[in-house]
Backbone bond lengths (Angstrom), bond angles and torsions (degrees), N, CA, C in turn:
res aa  C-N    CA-C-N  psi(-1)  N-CA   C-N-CA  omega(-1)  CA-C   N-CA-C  phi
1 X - - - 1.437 - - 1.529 108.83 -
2 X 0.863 106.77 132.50 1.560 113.26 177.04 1.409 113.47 -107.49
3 X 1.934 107.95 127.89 1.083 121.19 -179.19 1.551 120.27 -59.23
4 X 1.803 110.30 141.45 1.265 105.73 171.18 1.127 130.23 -102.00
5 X 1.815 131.86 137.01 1.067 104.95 -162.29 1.909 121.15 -85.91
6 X 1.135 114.76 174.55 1.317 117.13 -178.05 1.060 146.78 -23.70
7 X 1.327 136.03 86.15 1.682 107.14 -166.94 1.540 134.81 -20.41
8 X 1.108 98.77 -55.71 1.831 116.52 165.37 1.464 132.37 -128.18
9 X 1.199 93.89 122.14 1.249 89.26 -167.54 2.003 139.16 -59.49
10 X 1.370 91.39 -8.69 1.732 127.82 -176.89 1.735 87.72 -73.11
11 X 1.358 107.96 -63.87 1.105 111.29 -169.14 1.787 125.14 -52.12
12 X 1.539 104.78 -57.87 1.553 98.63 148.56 1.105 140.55 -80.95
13 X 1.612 130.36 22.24 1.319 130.53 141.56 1.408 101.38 -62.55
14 X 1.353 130.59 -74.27 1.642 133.60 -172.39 1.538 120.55 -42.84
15 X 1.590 108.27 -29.20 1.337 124.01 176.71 1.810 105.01 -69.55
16 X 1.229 126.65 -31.13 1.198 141.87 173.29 1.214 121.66 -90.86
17 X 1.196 136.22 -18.43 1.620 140.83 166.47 1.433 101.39 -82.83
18 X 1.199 122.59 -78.63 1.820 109.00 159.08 1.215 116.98 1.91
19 X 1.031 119.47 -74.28 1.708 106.82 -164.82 1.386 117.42 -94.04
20 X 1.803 102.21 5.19 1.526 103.70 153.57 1.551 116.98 -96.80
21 X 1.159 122.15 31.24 1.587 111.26 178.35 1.563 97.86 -89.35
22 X 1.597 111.28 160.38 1.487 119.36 -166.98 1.368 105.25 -133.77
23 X 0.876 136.56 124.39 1.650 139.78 161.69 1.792 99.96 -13.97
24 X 1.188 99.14 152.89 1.602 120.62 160.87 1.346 112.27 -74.62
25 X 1.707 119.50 114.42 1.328 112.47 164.67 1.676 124.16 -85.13
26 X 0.633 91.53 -165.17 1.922 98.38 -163.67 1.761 104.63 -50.96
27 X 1.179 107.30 -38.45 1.682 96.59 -175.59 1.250 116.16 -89.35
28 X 1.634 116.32 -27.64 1.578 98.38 171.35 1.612 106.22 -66.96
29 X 1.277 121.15 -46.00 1.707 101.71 167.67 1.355 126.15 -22.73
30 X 1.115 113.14 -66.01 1.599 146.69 -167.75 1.786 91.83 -62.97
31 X 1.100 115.70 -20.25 1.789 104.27 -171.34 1.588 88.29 -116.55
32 X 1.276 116.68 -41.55 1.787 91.25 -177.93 1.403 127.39 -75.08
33 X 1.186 111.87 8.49 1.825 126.74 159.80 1.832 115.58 -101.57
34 X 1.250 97.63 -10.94 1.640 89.53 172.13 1.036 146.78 -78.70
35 X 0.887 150.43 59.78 1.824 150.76 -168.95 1.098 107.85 26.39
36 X 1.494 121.48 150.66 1.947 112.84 -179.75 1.837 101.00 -77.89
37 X 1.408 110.28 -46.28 1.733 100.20 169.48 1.148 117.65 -21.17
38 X 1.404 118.86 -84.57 1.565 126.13 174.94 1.455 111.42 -44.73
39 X 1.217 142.34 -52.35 1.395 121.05 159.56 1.428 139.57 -43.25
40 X 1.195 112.94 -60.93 1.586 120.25 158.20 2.219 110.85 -36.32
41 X 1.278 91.65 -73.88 1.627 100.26 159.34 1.531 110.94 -24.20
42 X 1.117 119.49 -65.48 1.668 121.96 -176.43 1.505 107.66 -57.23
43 X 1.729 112.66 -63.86 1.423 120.11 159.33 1.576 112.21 -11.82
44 X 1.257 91.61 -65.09 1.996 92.25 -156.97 1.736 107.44 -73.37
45 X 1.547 108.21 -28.60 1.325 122.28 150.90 1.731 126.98 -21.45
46 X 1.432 94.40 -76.82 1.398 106.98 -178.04 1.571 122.13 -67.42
47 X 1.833 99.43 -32.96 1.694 97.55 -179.50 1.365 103.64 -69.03
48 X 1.278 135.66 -24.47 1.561 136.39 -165.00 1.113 97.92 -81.72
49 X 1.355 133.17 -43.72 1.717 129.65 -170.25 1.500 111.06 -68.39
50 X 1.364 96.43 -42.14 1.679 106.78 168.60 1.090 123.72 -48.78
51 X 1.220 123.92 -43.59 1.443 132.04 -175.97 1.552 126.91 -80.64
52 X 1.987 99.46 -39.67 1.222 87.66 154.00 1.517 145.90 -98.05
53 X 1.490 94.90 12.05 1.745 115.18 169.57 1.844 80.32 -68.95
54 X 1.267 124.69 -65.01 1.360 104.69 -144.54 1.785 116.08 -80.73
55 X 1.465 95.48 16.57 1.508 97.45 -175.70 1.813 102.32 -101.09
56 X 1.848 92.05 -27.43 1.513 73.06 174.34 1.603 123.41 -90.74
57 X 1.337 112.80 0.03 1.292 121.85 -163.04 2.304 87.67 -88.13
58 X 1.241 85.24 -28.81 1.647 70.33 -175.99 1.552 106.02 -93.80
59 X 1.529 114.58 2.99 1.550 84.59 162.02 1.359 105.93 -92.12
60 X 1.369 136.48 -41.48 1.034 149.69 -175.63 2.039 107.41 -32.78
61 X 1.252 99.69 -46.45 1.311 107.23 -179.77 1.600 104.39 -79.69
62 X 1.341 128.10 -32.90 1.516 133.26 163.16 1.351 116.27 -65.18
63 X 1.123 141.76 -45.27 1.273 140.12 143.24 1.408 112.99 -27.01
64 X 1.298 119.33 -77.03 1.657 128.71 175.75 1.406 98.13 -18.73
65 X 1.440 125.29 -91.53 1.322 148.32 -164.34 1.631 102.73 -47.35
66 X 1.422 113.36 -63.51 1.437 104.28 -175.09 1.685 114.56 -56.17
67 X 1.396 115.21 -33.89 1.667 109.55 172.67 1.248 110.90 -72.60
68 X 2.029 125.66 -4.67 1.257 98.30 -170.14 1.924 96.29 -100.32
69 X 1.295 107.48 -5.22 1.609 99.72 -172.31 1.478 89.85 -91.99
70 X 1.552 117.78 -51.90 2.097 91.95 -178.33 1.426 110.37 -47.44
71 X 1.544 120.65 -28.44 1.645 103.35 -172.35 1.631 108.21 -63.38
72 X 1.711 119.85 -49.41 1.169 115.61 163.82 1.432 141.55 -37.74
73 X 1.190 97.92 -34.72 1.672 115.55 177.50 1.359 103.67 -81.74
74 X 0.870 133.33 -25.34 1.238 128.50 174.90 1.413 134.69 -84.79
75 X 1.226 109.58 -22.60 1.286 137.86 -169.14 1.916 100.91 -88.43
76 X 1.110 114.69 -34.91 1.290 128.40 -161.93 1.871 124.66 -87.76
């Protein structure tokens, strides 16, 4: 017998997210009792770390490159 598929397809997407929902691990706990201050606070936290992780990671990689073309130029 061959299966039929869904009447709608909306409908078995939702039929399939259902039985993927997962318990709350420790930090959404930890954030749905927190004050919005302290959230926002964390927010502005994380975008700043981000930015300057990625400022040093791009000089770091600009550095790389610029010592590897003076080494070329020099060599030549």
């Amino acid at each position: 017998m061959i299966p039929q598929p869904p009447e709608n397809h909306h409908q078995a997407l939702l039929q399939k997210q259902s039985h993927l929902k997962l318990a709350p691990n420790w930090l959404q706990r930890r954030l749905s009792r927190a004050p919005i201050r302290w959230k926002i606070s964390l927010g502005y936290l994380l975008v700043l770390s981000l930015a300057v992780l990625g400022t040093i990671i791009g000089q770091l990689v600009g550095n790389f490159y610029t010592r590897k073309a003076w080494d070329k130029l020099n060599l030549e």
